[in-house]
C-alpha positions as CSV (number, residue, x, y, z in Angstrom):
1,X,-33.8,-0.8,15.8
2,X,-30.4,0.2,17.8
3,X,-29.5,3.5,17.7
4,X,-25.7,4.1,17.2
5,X,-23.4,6.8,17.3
6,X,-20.4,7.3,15.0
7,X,-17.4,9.9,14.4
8,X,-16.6,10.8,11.0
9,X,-15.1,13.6,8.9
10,X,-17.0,16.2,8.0
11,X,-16.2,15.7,4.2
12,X,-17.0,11.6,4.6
13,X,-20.8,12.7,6.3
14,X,-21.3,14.9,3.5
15,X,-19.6,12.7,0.7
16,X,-22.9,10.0,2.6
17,X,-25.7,13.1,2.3
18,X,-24.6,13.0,-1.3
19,X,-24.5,9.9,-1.7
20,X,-28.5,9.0,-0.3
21,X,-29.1,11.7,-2.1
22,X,-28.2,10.8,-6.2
23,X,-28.9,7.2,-4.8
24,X,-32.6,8.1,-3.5
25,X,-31.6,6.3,-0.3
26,X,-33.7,7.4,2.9
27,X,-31.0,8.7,4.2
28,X,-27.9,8.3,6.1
29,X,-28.1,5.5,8.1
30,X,-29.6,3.7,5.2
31,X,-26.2,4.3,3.6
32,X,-24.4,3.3,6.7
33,X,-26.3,0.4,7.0
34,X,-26.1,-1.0,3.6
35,X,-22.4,-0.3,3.7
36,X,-21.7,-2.4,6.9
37,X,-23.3,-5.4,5.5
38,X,-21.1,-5.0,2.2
39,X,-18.2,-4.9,4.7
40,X,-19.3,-7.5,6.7
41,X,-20.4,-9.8,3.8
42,X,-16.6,-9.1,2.3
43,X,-15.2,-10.5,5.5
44,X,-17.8,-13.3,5.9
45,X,-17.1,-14.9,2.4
46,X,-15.8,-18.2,2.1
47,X,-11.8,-17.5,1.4
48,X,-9.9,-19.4,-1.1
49,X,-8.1,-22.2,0.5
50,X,-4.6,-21.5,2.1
51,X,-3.3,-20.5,-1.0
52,X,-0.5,-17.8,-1.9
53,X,-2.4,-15.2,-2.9
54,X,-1.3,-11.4,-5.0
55,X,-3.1,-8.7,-4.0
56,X,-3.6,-5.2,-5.2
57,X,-4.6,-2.8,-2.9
58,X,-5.2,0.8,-4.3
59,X,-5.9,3.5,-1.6
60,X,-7.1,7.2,-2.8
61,X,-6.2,10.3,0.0
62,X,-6.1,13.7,-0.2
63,X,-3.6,15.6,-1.5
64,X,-0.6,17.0,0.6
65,X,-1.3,15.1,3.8
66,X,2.2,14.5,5.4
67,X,0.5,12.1,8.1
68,X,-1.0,10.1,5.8
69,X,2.6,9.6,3.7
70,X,3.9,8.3,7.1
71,X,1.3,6.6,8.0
72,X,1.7,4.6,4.5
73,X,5.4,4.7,5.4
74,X,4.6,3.0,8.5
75,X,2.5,0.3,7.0
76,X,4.7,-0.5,4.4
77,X,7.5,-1.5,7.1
78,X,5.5,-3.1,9.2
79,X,4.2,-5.3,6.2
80,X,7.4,-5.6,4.2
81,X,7.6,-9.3,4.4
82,X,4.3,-8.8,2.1
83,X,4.9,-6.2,-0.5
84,X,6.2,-6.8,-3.6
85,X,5.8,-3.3,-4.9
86,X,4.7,0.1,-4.4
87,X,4.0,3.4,-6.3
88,X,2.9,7.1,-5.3
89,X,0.8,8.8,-7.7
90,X,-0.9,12.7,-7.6
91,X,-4.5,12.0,-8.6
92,X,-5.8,14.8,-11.3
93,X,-4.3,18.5,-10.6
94,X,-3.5,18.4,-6.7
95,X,-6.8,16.9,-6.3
96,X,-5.5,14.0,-4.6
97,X,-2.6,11.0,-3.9
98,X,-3.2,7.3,-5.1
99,X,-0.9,4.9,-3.2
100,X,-1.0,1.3,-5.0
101,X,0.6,-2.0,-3.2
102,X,1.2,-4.9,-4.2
103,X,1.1,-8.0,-1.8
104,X,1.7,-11.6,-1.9
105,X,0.7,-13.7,1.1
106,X,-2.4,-15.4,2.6
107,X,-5.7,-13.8,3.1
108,X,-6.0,-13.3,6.5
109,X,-2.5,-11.3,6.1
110,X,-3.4,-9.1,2.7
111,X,-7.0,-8.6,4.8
112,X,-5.1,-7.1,7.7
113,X,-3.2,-4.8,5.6
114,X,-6.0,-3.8,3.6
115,X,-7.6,-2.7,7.4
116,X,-5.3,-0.7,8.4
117,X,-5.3,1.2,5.0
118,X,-8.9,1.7,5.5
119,X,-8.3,2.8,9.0
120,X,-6.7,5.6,8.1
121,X,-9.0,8.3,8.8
122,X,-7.9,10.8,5.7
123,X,-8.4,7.7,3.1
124,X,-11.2,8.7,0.6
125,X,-11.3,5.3,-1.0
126,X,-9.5,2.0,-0.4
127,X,-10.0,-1.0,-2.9
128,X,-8.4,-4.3,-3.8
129,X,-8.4,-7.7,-5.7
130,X,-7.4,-11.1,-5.0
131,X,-5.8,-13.4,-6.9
132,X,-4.6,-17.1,-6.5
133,X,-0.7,-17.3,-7.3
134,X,-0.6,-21.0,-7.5
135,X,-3.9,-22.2,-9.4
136,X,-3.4,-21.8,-13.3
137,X,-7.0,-20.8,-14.6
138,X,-8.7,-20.2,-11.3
139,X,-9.2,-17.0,-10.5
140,X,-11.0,-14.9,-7.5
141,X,-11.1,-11.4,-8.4
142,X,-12.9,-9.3,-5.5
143,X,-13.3,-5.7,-5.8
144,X,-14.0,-3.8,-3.2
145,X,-14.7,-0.1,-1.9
């Protein structure tokens, strides 16, 4: 097996430790591991045909991080032909901020956005569901951390 080396946070590395830990995982890179093939698998399932597609992407960060307001800033300009809405929220008592989006578009384009939300280094957790704007009675829901 491949050895690998990867930056991260302090408080992600031990939010892992804790995680193997209540989890009775190995160890780390048993939790790294399992979580890349989640990710991966995410990616690698078969998407809904070209369909118009709402999305909800809800991204959890810590609290008073002026970077990560502009970085949202950012991404909501460069995505605005996507969003519909969005909403700021302080999580619990300064514990942290919860920005919420709401998209319309294809997949490929809502999976881009929801990239570069994950990307951003300070983002504790970043989920999201899909669901098909123009099929009455089908839904895909995905959920995803």
């Amino acid at each position: 097996m491949e050895i690998v080396s990867v930056s991260m946070t302090d408080s992600l590395l031990d939010r892992i430790d804790g995680f193997a830990d209540d989890h009775d995982y190995a160890g780390r890179s048993e939790v790294v591991r399992e979580a890349a093939r989640a990710l991966l698998g995410e990616f690698e399932d078969d998407p809904p045909d070209d369909s118009e597609l709402m999305g909800v992407v809800t991204a959890v960060f810590e609290y008073n991080s002026p970077q990560v307001e502009e970085r949202m800033m950012d991404l909501r300009h460069e995505h605005d032909d996507l969003l519909s809405s969005n909403a700021h929220n302080c999580v619990g008592e300064k514990r942290g901020c919860m920005e919420s989006f709401v998209l319309e578009g294809h997949l490929e384009d809502i999976s881009t956005f929801v990239r570069k939300v994950r990307a951003v280094d300070e983002a504790l957790t970043v989920e999201y569901s899909l669901i098909p704007i123009d099929t009455i009675g089908e839904t895909i829901t995905r959920s995803r951390s």
